[in-house]
N, CA, C and O atoms as a CHARMM CRD file, in Angstrom:
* protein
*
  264
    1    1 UNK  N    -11.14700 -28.37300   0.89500 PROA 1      0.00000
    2    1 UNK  CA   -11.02200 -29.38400   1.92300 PROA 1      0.00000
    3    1 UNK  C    -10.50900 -30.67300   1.28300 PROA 1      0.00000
    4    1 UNK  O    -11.07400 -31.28300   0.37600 PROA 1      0.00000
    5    2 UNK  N     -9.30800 -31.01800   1.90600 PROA 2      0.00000
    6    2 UNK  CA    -9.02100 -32.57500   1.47000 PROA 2      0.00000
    7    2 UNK  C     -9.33600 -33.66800   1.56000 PROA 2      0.00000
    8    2 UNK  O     -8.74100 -34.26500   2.45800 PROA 2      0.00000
    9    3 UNK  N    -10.12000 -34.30200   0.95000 PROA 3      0.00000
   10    3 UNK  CA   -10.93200 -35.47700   1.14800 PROA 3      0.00000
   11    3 UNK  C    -10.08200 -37.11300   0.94000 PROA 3      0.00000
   12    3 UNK  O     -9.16800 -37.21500   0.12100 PROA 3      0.00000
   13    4 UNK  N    -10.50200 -38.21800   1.73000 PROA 4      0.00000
   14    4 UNK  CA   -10.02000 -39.14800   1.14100 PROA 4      0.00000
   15    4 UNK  C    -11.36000 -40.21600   0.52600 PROA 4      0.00000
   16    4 UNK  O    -11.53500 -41.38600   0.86600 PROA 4      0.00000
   17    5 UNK  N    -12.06200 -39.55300  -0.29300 PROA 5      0.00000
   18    5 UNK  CA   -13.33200 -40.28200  -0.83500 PROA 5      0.00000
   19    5 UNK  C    -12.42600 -40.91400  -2.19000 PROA 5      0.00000
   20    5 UNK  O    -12.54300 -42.02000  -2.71800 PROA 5      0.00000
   21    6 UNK  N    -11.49000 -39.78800  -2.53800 PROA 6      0.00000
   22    6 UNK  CA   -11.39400 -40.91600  -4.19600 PROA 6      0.00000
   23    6 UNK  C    -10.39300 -42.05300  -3.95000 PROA 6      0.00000
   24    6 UNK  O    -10.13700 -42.86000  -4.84300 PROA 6      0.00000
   25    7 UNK  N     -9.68100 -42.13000  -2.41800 PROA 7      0.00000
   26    7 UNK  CA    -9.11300 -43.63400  -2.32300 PROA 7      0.00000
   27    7 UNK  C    -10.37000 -44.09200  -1.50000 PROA 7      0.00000
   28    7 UNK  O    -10.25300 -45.31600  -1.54500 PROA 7      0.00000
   29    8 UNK  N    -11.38100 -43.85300  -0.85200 PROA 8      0.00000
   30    8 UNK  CA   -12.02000 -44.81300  -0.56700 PROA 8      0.00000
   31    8 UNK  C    -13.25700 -45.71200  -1.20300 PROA 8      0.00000
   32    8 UNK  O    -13.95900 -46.60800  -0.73500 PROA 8      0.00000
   33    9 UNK  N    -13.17800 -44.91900  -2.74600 PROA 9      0.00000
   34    9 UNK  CA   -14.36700 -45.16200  -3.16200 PROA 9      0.00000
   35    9 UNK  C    -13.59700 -46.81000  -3.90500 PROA 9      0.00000
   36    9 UNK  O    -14.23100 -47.81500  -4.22800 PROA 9      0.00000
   37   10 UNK  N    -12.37100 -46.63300  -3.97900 PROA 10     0.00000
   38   10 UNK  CA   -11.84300 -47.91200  -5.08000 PROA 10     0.00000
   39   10 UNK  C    -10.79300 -48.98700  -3.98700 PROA 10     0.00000
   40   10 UNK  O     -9.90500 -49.80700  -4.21900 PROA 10     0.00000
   41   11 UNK  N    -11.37600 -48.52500  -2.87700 PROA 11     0.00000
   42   11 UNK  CA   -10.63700 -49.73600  -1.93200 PROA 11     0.00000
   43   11 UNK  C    -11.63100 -50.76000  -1.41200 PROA 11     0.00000
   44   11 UNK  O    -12.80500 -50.53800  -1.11700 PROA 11     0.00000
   45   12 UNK  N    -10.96000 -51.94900  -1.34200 PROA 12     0.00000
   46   12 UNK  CA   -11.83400 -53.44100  -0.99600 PROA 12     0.00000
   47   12 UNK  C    -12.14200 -53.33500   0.56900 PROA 12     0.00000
   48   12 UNK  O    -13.20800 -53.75400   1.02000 PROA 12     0.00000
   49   13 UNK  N    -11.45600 -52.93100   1.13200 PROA 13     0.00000
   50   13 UNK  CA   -11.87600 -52.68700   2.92600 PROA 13     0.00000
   51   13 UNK  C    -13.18900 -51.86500   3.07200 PROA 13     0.00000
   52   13 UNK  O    -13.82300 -51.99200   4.12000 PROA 13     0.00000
   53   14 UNK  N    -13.64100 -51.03900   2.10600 PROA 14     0.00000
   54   14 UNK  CA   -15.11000 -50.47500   2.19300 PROA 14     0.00000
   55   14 UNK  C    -15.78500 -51.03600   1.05200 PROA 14     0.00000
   56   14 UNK  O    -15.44100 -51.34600  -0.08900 PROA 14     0.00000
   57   15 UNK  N    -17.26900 -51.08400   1.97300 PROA 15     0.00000
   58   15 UNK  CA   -18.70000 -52.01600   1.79100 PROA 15     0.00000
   59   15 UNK  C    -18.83500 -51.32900   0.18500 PROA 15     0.00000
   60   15 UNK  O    -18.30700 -50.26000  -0.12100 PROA 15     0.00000
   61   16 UNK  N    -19.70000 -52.22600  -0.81100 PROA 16     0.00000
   62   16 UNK  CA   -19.79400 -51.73900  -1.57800 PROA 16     0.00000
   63   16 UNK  C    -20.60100 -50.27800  -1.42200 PROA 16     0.00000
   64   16 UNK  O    -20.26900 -49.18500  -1.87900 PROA 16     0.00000
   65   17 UNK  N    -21.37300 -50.51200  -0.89500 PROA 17     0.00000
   66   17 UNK  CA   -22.86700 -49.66800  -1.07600 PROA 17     0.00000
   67   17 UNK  C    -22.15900 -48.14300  -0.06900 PROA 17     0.00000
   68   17 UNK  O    -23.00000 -47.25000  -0.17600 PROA 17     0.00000
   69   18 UNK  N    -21.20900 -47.75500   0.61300 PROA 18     0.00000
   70   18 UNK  CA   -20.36300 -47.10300   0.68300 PROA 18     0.00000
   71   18 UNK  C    -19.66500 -46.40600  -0.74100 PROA 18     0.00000
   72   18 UNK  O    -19.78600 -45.23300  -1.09400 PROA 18     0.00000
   73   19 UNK  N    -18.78800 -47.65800  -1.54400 PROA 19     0.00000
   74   19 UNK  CA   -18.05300 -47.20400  -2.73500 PROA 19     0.00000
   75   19 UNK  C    -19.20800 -46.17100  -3.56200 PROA 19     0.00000
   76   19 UNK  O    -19.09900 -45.04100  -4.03800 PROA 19     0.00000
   77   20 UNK  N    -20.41200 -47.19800  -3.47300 PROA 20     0.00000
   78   20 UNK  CA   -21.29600 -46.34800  -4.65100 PROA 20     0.00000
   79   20 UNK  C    -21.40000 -45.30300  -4.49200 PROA 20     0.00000
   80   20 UNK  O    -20.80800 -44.49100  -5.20200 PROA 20     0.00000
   81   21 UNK  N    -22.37800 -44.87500  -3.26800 PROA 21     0.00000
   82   21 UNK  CA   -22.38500 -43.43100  -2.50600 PROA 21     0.00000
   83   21 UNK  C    -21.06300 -42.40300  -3.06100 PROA 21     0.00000
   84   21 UNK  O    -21.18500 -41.29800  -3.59000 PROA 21     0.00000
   85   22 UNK  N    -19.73100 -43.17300  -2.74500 PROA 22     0.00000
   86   22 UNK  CA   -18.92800 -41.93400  -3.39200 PROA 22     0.00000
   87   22 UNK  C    -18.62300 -42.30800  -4.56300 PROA 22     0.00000
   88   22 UNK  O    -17.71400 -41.57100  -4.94300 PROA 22     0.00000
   89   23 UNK  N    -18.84400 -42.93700  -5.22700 PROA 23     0.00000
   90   23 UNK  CA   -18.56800 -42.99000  -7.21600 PROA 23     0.00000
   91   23 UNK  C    -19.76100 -42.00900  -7.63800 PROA 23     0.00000
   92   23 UNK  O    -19.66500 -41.01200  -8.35300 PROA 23     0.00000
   93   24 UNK  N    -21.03400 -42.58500  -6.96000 PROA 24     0.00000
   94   24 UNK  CA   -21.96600 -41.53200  -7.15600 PROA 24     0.00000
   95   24 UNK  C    -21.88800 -39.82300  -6.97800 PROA 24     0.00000
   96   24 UNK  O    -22.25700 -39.13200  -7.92700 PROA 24     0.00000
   97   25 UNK  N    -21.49800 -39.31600  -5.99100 PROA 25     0.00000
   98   25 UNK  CA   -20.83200 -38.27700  -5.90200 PROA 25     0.00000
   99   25 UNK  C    -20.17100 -37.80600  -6.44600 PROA 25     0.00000
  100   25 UNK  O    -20.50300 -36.72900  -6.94100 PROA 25     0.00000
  101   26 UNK  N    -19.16600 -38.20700  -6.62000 PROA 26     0.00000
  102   26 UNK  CA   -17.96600 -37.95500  -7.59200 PROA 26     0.00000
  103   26 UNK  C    -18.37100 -37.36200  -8.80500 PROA 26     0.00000
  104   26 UNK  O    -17.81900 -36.36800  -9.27600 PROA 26     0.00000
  105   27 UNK  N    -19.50700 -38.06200  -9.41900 PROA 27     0.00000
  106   27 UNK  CA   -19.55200 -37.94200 -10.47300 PROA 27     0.00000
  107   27 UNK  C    -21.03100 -36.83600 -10.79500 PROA 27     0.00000
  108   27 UNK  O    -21.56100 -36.50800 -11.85700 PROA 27     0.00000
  109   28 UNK  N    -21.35200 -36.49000  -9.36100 PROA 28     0.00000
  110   28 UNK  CA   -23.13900 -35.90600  -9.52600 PROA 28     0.00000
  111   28 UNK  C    -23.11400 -34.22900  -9.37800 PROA 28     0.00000
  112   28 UNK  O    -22.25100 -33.57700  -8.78900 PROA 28     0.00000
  113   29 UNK  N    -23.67400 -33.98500  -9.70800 PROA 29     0.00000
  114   29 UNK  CA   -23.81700 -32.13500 -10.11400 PROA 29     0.00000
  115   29 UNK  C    -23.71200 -31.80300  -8.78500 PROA 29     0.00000
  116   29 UNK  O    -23.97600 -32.50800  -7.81100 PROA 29     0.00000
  117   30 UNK  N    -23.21900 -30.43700  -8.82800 PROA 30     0.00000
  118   30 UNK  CA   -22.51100 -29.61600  -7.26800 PROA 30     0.00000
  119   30 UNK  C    -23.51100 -29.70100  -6.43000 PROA 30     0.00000
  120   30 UNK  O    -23.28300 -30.10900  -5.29100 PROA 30     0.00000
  121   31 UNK  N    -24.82800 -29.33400  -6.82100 PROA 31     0.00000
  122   31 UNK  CA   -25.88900 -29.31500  -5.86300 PROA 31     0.00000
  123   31 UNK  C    -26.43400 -30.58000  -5.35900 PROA 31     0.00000
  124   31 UNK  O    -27.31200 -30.50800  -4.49900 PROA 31     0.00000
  125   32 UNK  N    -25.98700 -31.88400  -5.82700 PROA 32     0.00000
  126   32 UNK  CA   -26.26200 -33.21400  -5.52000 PROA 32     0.00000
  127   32 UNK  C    -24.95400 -34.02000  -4.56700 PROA 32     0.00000
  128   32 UNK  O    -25.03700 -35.09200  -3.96800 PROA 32     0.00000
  129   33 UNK  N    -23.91800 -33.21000  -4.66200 PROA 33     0.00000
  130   33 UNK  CA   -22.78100 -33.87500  -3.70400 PROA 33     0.00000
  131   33 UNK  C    -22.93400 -34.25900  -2.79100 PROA 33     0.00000
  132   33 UNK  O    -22.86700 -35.44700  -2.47700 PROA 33     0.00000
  133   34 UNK  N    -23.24200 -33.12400  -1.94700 PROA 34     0.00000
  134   34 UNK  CA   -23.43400 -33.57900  -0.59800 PROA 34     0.00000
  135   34 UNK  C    -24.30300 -34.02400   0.05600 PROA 34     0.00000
  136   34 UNK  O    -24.14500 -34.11500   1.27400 PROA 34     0.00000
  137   35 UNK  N    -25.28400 -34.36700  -0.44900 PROA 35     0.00000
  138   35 UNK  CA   -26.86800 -34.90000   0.11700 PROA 35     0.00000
  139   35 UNK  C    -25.57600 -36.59300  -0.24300 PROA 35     0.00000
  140   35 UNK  O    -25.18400 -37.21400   0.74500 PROA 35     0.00000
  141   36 UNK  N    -25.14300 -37.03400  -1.62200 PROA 36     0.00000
  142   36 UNK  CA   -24.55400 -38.25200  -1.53800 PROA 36     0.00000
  143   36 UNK  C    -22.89800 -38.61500  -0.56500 PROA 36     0.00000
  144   36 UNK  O    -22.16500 -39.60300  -0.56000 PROA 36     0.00000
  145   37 UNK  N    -22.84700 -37.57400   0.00600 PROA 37     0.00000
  146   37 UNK  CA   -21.72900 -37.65600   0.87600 PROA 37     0.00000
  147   37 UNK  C    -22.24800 -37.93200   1.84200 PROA 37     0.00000
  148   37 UNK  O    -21.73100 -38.84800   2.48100 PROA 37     0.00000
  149   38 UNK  N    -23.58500 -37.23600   2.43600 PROA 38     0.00000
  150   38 UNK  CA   -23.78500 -37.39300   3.86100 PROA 38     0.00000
  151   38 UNK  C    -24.09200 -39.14100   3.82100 PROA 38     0.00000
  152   38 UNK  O    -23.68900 -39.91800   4.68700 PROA 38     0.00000
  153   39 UNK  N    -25.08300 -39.61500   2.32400 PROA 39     0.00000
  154   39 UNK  CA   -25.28500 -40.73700   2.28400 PROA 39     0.00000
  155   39 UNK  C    -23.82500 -41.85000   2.72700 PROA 39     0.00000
  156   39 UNK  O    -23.97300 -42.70500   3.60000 PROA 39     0.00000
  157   40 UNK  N    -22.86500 -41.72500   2.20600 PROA 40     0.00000
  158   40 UNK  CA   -21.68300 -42.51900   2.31800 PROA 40     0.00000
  159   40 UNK  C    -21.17000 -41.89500   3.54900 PROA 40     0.00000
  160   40 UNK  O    -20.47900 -42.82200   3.96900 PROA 40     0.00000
  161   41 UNK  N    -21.02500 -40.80600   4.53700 PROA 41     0.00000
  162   41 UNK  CA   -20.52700 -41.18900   5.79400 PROA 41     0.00000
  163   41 UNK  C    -21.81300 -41.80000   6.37500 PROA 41     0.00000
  164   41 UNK  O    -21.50000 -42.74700   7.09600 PROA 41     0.00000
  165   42 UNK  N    -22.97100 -41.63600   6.33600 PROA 42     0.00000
  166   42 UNK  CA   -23.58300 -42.66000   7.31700 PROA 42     0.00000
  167   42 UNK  C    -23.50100 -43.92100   7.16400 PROA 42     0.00000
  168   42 UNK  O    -23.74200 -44.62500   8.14500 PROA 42     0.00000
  169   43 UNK  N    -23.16700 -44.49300   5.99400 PROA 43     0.00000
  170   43 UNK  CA   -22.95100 -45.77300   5.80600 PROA 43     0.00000
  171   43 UNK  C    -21.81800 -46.50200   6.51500 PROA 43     0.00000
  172   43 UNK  O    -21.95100 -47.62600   6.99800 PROA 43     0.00000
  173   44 UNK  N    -20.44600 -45.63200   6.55200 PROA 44     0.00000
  174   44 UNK  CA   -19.40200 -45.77800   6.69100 PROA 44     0.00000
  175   44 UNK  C    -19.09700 -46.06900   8.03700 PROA 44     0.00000
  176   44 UNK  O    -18.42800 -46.95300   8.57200 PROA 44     0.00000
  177   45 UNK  N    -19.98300 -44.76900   8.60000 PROA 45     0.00000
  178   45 UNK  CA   -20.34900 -44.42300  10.91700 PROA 45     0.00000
  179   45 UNK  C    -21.33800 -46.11100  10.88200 PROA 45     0.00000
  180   45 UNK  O    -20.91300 -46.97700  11.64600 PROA 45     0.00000
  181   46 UNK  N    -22.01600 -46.30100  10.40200 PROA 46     0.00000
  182   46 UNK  CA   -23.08300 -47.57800  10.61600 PROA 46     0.00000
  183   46 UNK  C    -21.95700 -48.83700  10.47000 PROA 46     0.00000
  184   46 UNK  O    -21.50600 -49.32900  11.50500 PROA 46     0.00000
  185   47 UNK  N    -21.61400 -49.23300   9.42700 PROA 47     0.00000
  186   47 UNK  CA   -20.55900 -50.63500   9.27500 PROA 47     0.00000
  187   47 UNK  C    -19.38000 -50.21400   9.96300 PROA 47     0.00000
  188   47 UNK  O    -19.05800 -51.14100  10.70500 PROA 47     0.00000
  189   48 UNK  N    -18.42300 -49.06900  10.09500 PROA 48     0.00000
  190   48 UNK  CA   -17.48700 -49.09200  10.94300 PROA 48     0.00000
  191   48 UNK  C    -17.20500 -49.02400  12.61000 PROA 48     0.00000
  192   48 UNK  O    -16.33200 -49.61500  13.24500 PROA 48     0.00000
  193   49 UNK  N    -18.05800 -48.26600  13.00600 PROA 49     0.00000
  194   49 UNK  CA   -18.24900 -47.61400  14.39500 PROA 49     0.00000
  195   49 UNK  C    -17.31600 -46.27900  14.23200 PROA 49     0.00000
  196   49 UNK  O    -16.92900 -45.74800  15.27300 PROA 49     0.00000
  197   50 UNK  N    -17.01200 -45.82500  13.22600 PROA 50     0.00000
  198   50 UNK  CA   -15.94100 -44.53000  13.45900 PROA 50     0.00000
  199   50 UNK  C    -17.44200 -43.21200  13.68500 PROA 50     0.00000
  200   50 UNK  O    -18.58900 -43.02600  13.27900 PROA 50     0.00000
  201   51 UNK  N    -16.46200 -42.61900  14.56300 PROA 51     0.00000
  202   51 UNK  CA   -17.33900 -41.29200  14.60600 PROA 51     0.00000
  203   51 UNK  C    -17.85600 -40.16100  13.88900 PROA 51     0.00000
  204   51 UNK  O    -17.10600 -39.34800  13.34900 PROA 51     0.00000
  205   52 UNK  N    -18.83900 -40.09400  13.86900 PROA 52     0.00000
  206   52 UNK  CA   -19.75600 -38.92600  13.09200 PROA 52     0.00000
  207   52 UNK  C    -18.65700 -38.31900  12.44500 PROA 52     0.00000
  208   52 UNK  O    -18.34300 -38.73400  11.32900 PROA 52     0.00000
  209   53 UNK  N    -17.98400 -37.33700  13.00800 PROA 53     0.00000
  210   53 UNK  CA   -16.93900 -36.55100  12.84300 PROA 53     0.00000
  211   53 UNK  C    -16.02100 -36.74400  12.11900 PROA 53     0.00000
  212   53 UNK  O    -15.60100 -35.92900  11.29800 PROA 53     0.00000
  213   54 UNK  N    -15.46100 -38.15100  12.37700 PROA 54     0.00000
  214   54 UNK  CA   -14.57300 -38.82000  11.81800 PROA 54     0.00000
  215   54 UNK  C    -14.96700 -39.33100  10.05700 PROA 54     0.00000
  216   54 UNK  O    -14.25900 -39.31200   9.05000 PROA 54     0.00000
  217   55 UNK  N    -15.82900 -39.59100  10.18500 PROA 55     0.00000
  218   55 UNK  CA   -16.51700 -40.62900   9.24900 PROA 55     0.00000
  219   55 UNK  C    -16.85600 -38.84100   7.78000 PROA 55     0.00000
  220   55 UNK  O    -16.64700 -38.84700   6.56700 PROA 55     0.00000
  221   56 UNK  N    -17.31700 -37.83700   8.53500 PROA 56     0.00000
  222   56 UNK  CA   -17.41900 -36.41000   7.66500 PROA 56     0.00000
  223   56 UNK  C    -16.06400 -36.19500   6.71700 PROA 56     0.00000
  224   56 UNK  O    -15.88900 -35.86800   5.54300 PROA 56     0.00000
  225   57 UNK  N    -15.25200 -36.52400   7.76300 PROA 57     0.00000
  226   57 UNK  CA   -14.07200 -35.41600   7.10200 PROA 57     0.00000
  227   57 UNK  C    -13.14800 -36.28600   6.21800 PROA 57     0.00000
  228   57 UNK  O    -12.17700 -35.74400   5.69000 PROA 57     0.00000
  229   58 UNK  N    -13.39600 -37.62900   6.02100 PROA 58     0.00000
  230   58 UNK  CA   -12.92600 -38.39100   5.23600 PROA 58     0.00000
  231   58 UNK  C    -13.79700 -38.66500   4.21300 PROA 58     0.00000
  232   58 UNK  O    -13.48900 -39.60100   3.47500 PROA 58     0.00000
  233   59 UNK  N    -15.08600 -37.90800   3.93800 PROA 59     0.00000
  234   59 UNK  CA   -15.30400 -38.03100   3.21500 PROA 59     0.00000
  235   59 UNK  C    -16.18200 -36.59200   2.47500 PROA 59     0.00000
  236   59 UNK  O    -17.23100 -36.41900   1.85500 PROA 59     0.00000
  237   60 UNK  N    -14.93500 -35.67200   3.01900 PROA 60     0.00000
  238   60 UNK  CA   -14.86300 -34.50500   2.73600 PROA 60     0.00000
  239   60 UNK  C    -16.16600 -33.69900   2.83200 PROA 60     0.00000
  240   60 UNK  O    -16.61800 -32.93100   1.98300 PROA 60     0.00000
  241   61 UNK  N    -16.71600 -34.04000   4.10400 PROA 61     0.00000
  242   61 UNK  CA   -17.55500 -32.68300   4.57700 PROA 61     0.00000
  243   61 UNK  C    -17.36600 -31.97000   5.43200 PROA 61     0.00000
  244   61 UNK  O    -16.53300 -32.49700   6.17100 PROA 61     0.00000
  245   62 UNK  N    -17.64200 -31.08500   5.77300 PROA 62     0.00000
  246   62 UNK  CA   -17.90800 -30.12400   7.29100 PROA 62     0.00000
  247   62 UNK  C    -17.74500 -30.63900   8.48600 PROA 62     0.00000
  248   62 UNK  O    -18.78400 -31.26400   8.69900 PROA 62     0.00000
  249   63 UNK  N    -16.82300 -30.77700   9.68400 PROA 63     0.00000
  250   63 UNK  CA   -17.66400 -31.80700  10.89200 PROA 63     0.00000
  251   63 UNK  C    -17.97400 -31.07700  11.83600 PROA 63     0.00000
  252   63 UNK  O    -17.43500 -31.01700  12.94200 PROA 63     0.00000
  253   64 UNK  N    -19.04000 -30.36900  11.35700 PROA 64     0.00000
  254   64 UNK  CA   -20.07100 -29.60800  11.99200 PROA 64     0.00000
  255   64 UNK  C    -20.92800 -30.86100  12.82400 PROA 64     0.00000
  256   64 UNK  O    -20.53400 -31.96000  13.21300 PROA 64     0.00000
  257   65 UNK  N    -21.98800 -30.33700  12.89900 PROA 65     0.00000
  258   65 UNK  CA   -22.72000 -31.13100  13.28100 PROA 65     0.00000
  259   65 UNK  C    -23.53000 -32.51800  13.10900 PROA 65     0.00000
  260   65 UNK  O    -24.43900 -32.33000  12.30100 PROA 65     0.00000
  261   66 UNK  N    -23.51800 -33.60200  13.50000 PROA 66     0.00000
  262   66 UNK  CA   -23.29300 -34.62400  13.16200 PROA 66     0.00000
  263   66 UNK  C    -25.06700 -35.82100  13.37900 PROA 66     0.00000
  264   66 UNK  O    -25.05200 -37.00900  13.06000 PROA 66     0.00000
């Protein structure tokens, strides 16, 4: 799945505490990814208003259920 977490983790238009969430990721063991992904789209759905859905797949999860 194509994600756009590694341009969003180093762009100034997203909150820090967003960036961390995905630097953190990026860098955290397979079984720790996505518990810190879900962390950075909720951050992202909370300060932006983008949708559940929206807010998943940019930051390369499932947009299953939300």
């Amino acid at each position: 799945m194509m994600s756009m977490a590694p341009i969003l983790m180093h762009s100034d238009h997203v909150s820090p505490s967003a960036r961390q969430a995905l630097r953190a990721a990026s860098s955290a063991r397979p079984e720790h990814r996505d518990a810190l992904l879900v962390t950075a789209a909720r951050i992202l759905h909370a300060e932006t208003g983008l949708p559940c859905e929206d807010v998943k797949e940019l930051v390369g999860l499932p947009t299953g259920d939300c």
